[in-house]
C-alpha positions in Angstrom: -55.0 -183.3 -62.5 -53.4 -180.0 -62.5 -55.1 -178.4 -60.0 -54.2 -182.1 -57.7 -50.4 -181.7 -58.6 -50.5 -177.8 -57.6 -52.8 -178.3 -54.5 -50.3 -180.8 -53.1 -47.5 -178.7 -53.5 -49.1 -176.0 -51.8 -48.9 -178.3 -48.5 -45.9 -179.9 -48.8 -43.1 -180.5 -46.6 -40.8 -177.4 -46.8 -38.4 -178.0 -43.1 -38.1 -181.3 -41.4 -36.3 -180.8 -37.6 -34.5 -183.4 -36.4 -35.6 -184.0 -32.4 -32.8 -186.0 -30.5 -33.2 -187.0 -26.3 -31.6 -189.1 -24.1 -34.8 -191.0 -23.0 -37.3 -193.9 -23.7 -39.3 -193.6 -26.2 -41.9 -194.2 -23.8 -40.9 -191.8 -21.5 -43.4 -189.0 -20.2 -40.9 -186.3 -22.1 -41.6 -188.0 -25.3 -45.4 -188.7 -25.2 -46.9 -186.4 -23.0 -44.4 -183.4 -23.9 -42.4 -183.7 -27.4 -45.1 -185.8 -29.5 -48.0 -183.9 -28.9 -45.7 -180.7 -29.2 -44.5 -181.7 -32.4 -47.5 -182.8 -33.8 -49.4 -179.2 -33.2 -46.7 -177.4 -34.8 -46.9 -179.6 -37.7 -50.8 -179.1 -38.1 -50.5 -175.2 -37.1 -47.8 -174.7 -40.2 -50.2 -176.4 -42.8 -48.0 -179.5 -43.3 -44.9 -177.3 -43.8 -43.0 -178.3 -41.3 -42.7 -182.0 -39.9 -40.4 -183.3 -37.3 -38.2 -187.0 -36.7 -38.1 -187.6 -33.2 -34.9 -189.5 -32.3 -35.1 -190.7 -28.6 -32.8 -192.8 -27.1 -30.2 -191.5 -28.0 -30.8 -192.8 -31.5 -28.4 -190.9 -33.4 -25.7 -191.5 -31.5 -23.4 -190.0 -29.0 -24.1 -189.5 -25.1 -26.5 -187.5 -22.6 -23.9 -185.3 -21.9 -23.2 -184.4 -26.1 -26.6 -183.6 -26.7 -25.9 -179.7 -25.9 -22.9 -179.7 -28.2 -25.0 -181.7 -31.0 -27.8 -178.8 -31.3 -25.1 -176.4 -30.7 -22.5 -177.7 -33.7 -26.1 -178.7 -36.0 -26.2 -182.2 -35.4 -29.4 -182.2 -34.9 -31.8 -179.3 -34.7 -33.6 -179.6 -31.3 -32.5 -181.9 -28.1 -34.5 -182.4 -24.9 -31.5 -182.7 -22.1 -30.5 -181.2 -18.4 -27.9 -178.4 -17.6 -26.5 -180.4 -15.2 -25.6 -182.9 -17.6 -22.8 -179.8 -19.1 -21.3 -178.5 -16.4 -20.5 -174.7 -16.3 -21.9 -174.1 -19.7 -25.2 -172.4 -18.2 -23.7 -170.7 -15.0 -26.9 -168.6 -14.6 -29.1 -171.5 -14.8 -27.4 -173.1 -12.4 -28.5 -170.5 -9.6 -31.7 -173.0 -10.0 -30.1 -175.8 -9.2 -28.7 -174.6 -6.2 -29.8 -176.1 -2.8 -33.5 -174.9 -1.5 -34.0 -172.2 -4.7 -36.4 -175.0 -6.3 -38.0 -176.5 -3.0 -40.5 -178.5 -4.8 -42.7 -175.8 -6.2 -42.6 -175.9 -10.2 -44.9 -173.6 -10.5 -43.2 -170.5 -8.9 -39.8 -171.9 -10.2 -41.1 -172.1 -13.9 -42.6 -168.4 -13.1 -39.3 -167.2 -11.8 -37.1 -168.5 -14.8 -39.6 -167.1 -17.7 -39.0 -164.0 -15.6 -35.3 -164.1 -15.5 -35.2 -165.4 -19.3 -33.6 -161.7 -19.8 -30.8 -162.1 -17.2 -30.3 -165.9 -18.3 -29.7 -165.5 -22.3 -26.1 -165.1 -22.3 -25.9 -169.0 -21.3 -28.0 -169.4 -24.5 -26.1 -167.4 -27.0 -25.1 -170.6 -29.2 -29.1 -172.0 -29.8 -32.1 -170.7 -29.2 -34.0 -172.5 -26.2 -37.9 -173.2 -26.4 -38.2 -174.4 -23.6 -36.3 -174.3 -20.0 -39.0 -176.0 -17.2 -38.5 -177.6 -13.6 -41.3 -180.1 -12.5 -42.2 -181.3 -9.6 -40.2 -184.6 -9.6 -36.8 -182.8 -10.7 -33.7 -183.5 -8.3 -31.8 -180.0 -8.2 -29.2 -181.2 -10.8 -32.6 -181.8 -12.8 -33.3 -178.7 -15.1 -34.8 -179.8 -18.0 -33.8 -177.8 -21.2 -34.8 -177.7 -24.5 -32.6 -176.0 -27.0 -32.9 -175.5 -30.5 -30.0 -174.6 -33.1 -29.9 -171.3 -34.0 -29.0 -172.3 -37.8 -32.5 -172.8 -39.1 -34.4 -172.5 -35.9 -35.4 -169.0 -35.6 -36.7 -167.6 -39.4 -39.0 -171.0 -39.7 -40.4 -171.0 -36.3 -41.7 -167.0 -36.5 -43.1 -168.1 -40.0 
């Protein structure tokens, strides 16, 4: 019984992140992107850390808050677009200028992971894991995926 007690331990949840985004919980984002996402970090840490994925705007608030929700610890990780905070990523928004994107993710994925250097003073207030075009963004579409900096950073190198 012991040996149960102490192998159950061993696994148990020790961080649960709290995932809030604007969308359906339907949605592409959530089942093709954040789910299965979520779901291999929780099997690659053992158990240790588990996720509750809020979409819809679940928790409350608007699109447009969910920057300043990760940012003030709200929640821990949001799934949102630049262009829904104006100003607040001014390097970023050299993407979402006219004909910078035309329609090719691939090279404009491949050009922001290059500039991630150039581009991490707009992300001095959370740590982002993701920042991504596809091929159906608008140019006001830059999808970004910040994390708080708060717990964010010592877990996820763990």
């Amino acid at each position: 019984m012991a040996a149960i007690a102490l192998s159950t331990a061993a696994h148990a949840q020790e961080f649960t992140f709290s995932i809030q985004h604007f969308l359906s919980p339907k949605a592409p984002a959530q089942t093709v992107l954040i789910e299965p996402w979520a779901k291999a970090v929780e099997e690659a840490s053992d158990g240790r850390i588990a996720f509750e994925i809020f979409p819809a705007m679940a928790l409350g608030g608007a699109p447009p808050e969910l920057y300043s929700q990760v940012r003030d610890g709200v929640v821990d990780i949001v799934w949102t677009l630049p262009g829904y905070t104006p100003g607040t990523f001014p390097r970023l928004e050299v993407f979402e200028l006219p004909s910078v994107h035309l329609g090719d993710a691939r090279a404009t994925n491949l050009a922001i992971q290059d500039m991630m250097d150039d581009l991490a003073a707009d992300f001095e207030d959370v740590h982002p894991l993701l920042v991504h075009v596809h091929t159906m963004c608008t140019p006001a579409m830059r999808c970004i995926w910040p994390m708080g900096r708060s717990k964010a950073l010592p877990i996820l190198k763990a």
